[in-house]
PLY file of the C-alpha trace (Angstrom):
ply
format ascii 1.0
element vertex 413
property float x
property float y
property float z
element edge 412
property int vertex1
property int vertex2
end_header
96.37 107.23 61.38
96.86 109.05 64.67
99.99 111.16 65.53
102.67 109.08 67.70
104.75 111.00 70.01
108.60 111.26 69.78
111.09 112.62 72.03
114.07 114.23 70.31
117.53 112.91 72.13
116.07 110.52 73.95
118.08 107.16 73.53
116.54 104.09 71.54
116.03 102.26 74.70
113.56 104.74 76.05
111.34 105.98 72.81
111.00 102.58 70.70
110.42 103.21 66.97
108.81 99.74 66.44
106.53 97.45 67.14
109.70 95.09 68.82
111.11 97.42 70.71
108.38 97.58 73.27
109.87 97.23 76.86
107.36 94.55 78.07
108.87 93.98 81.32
108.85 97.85 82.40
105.50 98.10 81.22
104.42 95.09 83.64
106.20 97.15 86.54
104.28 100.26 85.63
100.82 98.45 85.42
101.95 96.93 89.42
102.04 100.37 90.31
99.12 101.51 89.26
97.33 98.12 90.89
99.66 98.68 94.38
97.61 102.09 93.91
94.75 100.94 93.30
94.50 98.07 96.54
94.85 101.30 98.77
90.94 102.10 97.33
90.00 98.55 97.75
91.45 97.78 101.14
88.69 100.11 103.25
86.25 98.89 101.76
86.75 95.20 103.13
87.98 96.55 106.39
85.41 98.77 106.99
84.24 96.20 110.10
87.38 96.36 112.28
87.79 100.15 111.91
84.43 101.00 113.71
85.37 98.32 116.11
88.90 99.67 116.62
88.16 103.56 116.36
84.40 103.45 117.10
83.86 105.19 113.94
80.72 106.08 112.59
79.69 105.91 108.92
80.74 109.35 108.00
84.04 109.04 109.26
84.46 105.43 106.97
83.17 107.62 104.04
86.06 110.41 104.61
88.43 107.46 104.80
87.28 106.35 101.78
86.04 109.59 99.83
89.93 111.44 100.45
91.25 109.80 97.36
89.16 111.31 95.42
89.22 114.65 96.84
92.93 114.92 96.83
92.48 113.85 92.70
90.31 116.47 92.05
91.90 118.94 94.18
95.77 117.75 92.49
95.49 115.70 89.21
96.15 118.82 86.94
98.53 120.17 89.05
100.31 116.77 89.20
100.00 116.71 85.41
102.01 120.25 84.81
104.27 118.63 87.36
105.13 115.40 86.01
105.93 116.85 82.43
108.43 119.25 84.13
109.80 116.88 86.92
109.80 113.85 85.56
107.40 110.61 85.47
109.61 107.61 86.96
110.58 109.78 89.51
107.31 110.68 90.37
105.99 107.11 90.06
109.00 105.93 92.71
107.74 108.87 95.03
103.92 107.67 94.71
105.31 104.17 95.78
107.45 105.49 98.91
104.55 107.84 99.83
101.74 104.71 99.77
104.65 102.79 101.74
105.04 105.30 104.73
100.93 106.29 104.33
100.02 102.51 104.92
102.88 102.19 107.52
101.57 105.20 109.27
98.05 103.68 108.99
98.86 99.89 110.32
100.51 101.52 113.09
97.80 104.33 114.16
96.34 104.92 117.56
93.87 107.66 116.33
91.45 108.32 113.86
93.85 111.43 112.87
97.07 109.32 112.46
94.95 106.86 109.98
93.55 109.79 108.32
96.35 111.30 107.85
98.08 107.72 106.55
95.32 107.75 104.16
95.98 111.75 102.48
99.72 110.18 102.24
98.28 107.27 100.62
96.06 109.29 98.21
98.99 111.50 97.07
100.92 108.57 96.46
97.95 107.26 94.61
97.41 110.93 92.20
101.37 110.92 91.37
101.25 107.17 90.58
98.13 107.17 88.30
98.68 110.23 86.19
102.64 109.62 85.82
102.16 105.87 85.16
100.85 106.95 81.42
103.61 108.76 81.13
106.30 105.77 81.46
103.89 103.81 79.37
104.15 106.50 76.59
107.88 106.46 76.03
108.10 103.23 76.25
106.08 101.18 74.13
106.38 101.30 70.46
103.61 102.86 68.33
101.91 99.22 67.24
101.76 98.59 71.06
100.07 101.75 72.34
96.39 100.73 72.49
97.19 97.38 73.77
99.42 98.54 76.39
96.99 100.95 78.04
94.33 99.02 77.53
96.10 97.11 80.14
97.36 99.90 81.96
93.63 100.75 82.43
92.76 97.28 84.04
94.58 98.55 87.42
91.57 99.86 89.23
89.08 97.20 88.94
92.09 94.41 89.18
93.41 95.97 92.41
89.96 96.86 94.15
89.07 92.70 93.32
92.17 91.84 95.05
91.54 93.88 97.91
88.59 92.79 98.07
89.92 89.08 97.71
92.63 89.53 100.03
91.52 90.88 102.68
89.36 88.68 103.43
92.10 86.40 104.11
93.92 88.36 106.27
93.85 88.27 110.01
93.34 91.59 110.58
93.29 95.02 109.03
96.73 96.09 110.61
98.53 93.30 108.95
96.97 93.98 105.25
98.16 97.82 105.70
101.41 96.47 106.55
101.82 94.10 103.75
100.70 96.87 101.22
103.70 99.02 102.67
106.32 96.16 102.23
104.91 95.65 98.45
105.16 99.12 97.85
108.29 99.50 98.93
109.44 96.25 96.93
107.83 97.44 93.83
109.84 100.97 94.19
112.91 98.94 94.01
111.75 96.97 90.91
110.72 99.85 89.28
113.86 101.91 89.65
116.22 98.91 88.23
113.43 97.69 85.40
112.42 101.36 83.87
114.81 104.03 82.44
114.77 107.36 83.36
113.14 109.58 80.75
114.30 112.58 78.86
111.86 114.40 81.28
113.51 113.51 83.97
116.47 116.28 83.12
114.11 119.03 82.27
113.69 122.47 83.80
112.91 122.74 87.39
109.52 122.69 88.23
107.68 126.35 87.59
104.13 127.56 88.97
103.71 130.17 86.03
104.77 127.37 83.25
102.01 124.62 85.35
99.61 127.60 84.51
100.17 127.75 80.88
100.45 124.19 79.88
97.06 123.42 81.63
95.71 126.28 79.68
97.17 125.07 76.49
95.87 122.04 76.97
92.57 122.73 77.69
92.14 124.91 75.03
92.43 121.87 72.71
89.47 120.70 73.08
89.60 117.01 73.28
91.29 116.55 76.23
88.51 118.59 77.78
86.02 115.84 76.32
87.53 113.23 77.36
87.97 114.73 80.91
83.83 115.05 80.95
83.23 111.61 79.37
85.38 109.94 82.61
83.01 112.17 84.91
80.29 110.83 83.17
81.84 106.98 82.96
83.04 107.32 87.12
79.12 108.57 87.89
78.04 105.34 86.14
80.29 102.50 87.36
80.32 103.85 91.07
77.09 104.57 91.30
76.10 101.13 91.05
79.40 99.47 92.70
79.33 101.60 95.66
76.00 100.52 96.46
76.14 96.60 94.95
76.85 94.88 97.67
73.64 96.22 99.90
71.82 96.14 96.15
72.63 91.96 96.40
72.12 91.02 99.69
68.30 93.04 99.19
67.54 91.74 95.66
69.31 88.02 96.23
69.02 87.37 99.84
72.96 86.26 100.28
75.00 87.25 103.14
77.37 89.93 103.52
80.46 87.63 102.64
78.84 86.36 99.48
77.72 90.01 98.43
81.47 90.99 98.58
82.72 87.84 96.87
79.81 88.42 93.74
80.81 92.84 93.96
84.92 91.51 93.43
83.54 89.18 90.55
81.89 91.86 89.14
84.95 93.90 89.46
87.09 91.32 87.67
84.51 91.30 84.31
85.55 94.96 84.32
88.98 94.20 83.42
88.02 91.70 80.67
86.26 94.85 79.45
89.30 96.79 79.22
91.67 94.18 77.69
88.79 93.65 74.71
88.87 97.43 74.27
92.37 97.40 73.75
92.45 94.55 71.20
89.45 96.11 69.15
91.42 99.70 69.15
94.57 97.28 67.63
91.88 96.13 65.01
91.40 99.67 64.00
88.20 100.15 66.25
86.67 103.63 66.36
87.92 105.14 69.42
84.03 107.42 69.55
82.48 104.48 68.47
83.45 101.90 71.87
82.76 104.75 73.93
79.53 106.08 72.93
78.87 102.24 72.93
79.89 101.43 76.62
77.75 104.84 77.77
74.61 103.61 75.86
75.15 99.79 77.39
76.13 101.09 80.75
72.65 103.17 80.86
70.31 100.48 79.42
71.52 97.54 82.03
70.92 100.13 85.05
67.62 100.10 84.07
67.01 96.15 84.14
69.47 96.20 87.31
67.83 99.15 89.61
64.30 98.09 88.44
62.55 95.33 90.47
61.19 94.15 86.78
63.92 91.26 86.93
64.63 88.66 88.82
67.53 87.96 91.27
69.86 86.00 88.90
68.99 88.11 85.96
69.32 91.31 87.59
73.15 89.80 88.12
73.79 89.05 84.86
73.44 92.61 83.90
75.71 93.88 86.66
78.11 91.58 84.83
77.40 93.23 81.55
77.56 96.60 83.07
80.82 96.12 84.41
81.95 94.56 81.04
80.56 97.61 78.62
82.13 99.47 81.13
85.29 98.16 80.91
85.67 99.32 76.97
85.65 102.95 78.08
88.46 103.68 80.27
90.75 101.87 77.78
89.42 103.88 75.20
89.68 107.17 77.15
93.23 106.52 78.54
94.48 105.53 75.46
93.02 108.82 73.47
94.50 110.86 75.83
98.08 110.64 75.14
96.56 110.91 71.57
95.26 114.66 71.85
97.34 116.19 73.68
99.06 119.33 72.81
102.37 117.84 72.39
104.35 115.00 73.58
105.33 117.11 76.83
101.74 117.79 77.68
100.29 114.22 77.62
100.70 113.71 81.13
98.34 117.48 81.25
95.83 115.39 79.31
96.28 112.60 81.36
96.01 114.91 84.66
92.70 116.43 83.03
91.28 112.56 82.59
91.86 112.03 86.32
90.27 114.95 87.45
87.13 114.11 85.31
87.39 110.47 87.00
87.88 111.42 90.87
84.83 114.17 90.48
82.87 111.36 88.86
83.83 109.11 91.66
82.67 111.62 93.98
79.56 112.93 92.56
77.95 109.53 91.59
77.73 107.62 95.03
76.66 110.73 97.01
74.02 111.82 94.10
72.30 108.30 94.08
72.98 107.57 97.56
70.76 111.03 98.43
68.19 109.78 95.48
67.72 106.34 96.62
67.06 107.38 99.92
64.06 110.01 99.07
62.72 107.84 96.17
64.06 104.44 96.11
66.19 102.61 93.59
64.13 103.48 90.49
66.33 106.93 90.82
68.94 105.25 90.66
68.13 103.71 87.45
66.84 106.73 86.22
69.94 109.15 86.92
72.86 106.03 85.28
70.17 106.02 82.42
70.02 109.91 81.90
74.17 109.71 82.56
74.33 106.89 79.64
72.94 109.33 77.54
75.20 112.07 78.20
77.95 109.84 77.50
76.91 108.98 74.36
76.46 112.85 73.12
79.96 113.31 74.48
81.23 110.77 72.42
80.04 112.33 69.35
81.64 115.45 70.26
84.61 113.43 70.89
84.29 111.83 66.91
84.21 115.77 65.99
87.17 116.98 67.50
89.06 113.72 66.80
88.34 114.47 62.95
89.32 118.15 63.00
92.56 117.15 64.79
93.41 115.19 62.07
93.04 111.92 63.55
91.41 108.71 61.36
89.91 107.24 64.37
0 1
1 2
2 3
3 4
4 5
5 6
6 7
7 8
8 9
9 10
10 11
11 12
12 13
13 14
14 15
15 16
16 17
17 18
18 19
19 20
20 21
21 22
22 23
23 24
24 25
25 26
26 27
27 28
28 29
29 30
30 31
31 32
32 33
33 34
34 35
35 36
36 37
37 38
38 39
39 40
40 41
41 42
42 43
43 44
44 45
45 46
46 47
47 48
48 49
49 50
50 51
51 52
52 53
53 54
54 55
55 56
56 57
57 58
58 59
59 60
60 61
61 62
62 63
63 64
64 65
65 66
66 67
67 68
68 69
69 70
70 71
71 72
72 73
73 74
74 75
75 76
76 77
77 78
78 79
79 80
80 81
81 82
82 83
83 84
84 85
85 86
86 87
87 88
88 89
89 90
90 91
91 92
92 93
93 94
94 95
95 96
96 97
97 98
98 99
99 100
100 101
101 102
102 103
103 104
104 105
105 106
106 107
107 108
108 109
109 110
110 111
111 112
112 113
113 114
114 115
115 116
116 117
117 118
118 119
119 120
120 121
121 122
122 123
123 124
124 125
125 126
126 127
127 128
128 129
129 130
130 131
131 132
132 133
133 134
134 135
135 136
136 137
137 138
138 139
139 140
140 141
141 142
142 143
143 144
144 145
145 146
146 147
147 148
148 149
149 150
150 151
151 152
152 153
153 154
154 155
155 156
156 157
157 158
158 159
159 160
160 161
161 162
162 163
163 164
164 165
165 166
166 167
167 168
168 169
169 170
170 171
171 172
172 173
173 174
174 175
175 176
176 177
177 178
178 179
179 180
180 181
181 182
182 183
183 184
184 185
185 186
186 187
187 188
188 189
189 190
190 191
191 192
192 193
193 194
194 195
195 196
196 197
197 198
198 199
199 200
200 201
201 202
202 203
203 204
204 205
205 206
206 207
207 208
208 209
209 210
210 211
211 212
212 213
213 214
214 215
215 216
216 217
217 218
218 219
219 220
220 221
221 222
222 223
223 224
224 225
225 226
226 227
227 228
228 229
229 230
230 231
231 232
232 233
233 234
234 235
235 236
236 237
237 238
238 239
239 240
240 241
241 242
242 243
243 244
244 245
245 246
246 247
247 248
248 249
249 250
250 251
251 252
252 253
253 254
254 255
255 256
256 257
257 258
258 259
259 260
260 261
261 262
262 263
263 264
264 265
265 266
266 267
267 268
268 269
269 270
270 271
271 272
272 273
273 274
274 275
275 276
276 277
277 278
278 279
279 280
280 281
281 282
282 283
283 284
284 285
285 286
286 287
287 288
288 289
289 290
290 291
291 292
292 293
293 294
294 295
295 296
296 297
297 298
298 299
299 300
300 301
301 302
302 303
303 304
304 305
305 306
306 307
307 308
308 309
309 310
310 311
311 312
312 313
313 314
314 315
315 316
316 317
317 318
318 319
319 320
320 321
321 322
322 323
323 324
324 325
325 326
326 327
327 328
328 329
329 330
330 331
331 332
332 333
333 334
334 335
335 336
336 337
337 338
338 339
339 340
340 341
341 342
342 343
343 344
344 345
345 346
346 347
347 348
348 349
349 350
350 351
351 352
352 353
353 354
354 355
355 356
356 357
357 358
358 359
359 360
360 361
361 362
362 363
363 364
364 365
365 366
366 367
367 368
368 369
369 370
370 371
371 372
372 373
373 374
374 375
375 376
376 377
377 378
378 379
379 380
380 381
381 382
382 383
383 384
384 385
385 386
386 387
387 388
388 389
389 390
390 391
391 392
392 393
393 394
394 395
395 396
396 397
397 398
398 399
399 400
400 401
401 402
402 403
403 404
404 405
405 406
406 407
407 408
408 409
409 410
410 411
411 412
């Protein structure tokens, strides 16, 4: 069995010591978060006309709108992580929500390309505090026999709020209006969220120290497996957006459909992903190797690039293995998420490990679509296929460094 967590002091209510005691209800609040989070990704994408026609903007300019996310994850996540163990995690989930409220306020109302881009690095901050502190809530709050489960769902909020952006916005009657309604749901949320979840014992720690940031991210790095987990989510991001940043183009010149349809098929693709999470979780309930479903989802991921980037297949077949990338896919980032708050140091430093995962997931996120972008333009999409294949296989020799360290730590699985 692997170590559970405990917080000494805290009050029943906030650390549950059984399976009943999970707080259901704050953990559906938390998981809203991180998809509120999440729709701020999604909602460029499928706005991405009426911003050139509004600002005039060239494609560069929609890629910095896009790519500052994961810049300001990179650039923050561990530094977020130090912070959130010292400062406190609701509190720092509430912020994320008030800073993607005023971001997307400050974006619906812009006259400039600065004033949006600078409504989008609010947005993205909002977006680093909320995904790496999110864990954190979860952690303290669900009982042992509910861990796996509960951030297996956690880790559905990316690919469940990209599909509804994508969804969504469509719907809407212009860009303006979406960024508006984000902010009002944001702000609603923050409400929710500071009546539904209790304050943690974290949240009356120490004030928050450069030098002591410094030494827990050392300490935790110099475990080991949070390190390896951190690469594997490189390795995972390169994959999945590396073929879902280019999909849509990849459909309408392999299928023929229009631009509408090519979004609607990308958001359906989207949504397997979070069936792919949810299995992962009840498989790790089931007593699943953790190595095992990741190693797995790397070596499927890998093998369907090659049927899906190869013009060996046909149109409807070369779909059907989007869908099953997306699905194998979806097994990892449960897995990951969920083996993070595992490894970690200590209790205290989970949401270090956690800071550690996101940084391995924005640099992924970055790497992968300007890597095969560059290839596919020089060499067509057979480089494509052969750079998720070559990833697929990194993945799997990082999972069986992960199965090492998981056994030295002491932990079954």
């Amino acid at each position: 069995m692997h170590k559970q967590f405990e917080m000494p002091g805290a009050p029943p209510a906030t650390v549950p010591r059984s399976p009943s005691s999970t707080h259901w209800p704050g953990v559906a609040l938390v998981v809203a978060a991180g998809v509120v989070a999440s729709l701020q990704v999604g909602k460029v994408a499928i706005a991405v006309p009426q911003l050139r026609t509004d600002f005039g903007l060239d494609l560069s300019m929609v890629g910095w709108l896009m790519a500052v996310f994961s810049l300001l994850g990179v650039l923050g996540a561990v530094p977020v992580g130090a912070w959130v163990a010292r400062a406190g995690d609701r509190r720092l989930v509430l912020v994320g929500l008030l800073a993607i409220a005023v971001g997307s306020t400050a974006g619906a109302l812009a006259g400039s390309v600065a004033v949006l881009l600078a409504g989008r690095v609010i947005e993205g901050l909002g977006f680093v505090l909320i995904t790496i502190a999110g864990p954190s809530v979860l952690q303290r709050m669900v009982a042992p026999g509910g861990k796996d489960l509960a951030f297996a769902i956690w880790s559905c909020f990316m690919p469940a709020g990209i599909a509804i952006a994508l969804f969504s916005g469509a719907l809407q009657g212009g860009w303006r209006g979406f960024w508006l309604g984000n902010a009002a749901l944001a702000a609603v949320l923050a409400v929710l969220l500071l009546i539904g979840v209790s304050r943690g014992s974290s949240d009356r720690e120490a004030p928050v120290s450069w030098r002591g940031m410094v030494r827990d991210a050392v300490l935790t790095l110099r475990t080991g497996a949070p390190a390896l987990i951190a690469a594997s989510f490189v390795i995972y991001s390169l994959q999945f957006f590396a073929l879902f940043s280019f999909l849509p183009v990849l459909l309408i010149e392999r299928m023929g459909v229009s631009t509408a349809t090519a979004g609607s098929l990308s958001a359906v693709a989207c949504c397997i992903n979070v069936a792919g999470n949810l299995v992962a979780g009840v498989l790790l309930k089931r007593g699943a190797a953790r190595w095992l479903l990741a190693a797995s989802a790397s070596a499927l991921m890998g093998l369907s690039a090659i049927g899906i980037f190869l013009p060996v297949l046909g149109a409807m077949p070369a779909f059907a293995l989007c869908l099953a990338f997306s699905a194998a896919g979806g097994l990892l980032p449960a897995t990951l998420i969920g083996t993070s708050a595992i490894v970690a140091p200590s209790a205290r430093l989970a949401p270090m490990s956690m800071g550690l995962l996101m940084l391995g997931s924005n640099l992924g996120q970055m790497v992968g679509p300007v890597v095969v972008g560059g290839a596919v333009d020089s060499l067509g999409w057979s480089a494509a296929a052969a750079i998720v294949a070559v990833a697929g296989v990194i993945g799997v020799l990082l999972a069986l460094g992960l199965r090492r360290s998981l056994a030295r730590g002491g932990h079954a699985r």
